[in-house]
C-alpha positions in Angstrom: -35.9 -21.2 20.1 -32.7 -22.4 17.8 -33.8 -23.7 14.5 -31.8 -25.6 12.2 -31.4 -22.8 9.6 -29.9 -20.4 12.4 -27.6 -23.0 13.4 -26.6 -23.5 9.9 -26.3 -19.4 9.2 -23.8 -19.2 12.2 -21.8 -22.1 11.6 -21.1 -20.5 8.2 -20.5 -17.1 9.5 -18.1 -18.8 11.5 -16.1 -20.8 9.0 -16.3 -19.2 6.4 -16.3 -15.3 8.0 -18.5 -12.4 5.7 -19.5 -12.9 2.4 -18.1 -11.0 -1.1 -14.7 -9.9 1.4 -11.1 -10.5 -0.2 -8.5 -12.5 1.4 -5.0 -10.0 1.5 -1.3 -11.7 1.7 -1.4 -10.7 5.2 -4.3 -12.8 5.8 -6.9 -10.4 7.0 -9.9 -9.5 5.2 -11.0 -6.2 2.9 -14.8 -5.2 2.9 -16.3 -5.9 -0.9 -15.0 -4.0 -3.5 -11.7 -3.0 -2.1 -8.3 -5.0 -3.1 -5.1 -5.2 -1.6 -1.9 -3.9 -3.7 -1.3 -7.3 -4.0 -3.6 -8.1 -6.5 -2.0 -6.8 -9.1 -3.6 -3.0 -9.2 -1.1 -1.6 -11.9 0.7 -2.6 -14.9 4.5 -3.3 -15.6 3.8 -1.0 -18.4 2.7 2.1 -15.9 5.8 1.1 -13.4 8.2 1.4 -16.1 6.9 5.0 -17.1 6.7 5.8 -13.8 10.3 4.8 -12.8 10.8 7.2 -15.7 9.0 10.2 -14.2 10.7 8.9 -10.9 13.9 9.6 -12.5 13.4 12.6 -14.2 11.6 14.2 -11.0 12.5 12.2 -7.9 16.2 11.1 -7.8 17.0 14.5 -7.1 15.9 14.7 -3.3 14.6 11.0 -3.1 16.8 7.4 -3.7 14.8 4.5 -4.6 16.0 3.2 -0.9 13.6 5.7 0.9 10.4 4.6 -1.1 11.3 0.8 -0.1 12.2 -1.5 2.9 10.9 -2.0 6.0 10.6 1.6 7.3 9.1 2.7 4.0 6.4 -0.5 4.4 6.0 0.0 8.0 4.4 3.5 7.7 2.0 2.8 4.9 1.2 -0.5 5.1 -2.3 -1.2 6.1 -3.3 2.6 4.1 -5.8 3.2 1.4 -3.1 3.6 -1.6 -5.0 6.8 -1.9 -3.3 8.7 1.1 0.2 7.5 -0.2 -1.0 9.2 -4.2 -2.4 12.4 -2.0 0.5 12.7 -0.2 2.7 12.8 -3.0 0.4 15.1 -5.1 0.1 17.4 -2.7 3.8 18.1 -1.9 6.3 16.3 -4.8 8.0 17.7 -6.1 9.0 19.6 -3.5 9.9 23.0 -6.0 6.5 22.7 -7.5 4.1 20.5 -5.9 1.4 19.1 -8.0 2.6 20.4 -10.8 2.4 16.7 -12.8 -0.3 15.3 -14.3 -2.7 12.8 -12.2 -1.7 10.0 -14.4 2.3 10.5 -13.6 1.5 10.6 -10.2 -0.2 7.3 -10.0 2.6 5.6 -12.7 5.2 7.2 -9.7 3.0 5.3 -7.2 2.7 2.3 -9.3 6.3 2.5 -9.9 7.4 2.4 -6.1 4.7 -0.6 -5.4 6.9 -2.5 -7.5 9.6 -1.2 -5.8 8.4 -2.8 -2.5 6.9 -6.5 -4.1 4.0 -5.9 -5.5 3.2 -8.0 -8.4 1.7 -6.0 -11.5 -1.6 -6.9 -13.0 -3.8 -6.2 -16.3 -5.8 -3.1 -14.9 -4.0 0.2 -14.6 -3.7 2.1 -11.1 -6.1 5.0 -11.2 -5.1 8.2 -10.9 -8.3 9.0 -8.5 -8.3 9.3 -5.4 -11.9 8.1 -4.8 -10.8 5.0 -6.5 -7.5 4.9 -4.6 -9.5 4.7 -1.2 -10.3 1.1 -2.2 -6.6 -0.3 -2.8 -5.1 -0.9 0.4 -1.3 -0.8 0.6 -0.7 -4.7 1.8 3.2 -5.7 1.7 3.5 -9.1 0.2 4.4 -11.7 2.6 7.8 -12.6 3.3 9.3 -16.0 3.9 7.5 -20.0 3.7 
């Protein structure tokens, strides 16, 4: 038998899809908790020191042109932020991998979001990877 609250409970699901989940600029939805690099996940303040360390230990092997643009988006987009910081940590720079702190890492990754659109907010990107896991890399939309 159909009662009036079921009916009520799916017609909600269906509208208005599953509770506490965030909207992304590419229109899909994140489970609660997680944000999309969007939403502002790092300051202008942490992407300027990070261009910084960028320049100091990046433009050496690395243009800003390989960190942004459509190839660049293509194979991150849709990632936790965290595999893009892990990957980075792990083998940059490439004469002594790891050998910057956690926190220039994440200005470096905070740095080339701006690079590619993102808009910076009031919190500062973490420099944890467990934290990381819940920023998705979501380029902004383009166009109307």
């Amino acid at each position: 038998m159909v009662t009036r609250t079921g009916i009520m409970i799916a017609l909600l699901l269906s509208v208005g899809g599953s509770a506490g989940a965030q909207q992304t600029g590419a229109g899909t939805q994140l489970p609660p908790g997680h944000r999309s690099s969007t939403a502002g996940v790092y300051t202008s303040e942490q992407a300027t020191r990070g261009a910084e360390a960028y320049a100091g230990m990046c433009t050496g092997c690395h243009t800003t042109a390989a960190h942004m643009g459509d190839v660049f988006v293509s194979n991150w987009s849709g990632r936790p932020v965290s595999e893009f910081y892990g990957f980075i940590r792990s083998a940059m720079p490439k004469n002594e991998p790891g050998s910057l702190s956690a926190e220039e890492y994440a200005s470096i990754v905070a740095y080339i979001l701006k690079l590619n659109g993102m808009p910076a907010g009031k919190d500062v990107l973490p420099a944890d990877s467990i934290a990381l896991q819940k920023i998705r890399f979501d380029p902004p939309k383009k166009g109307p």
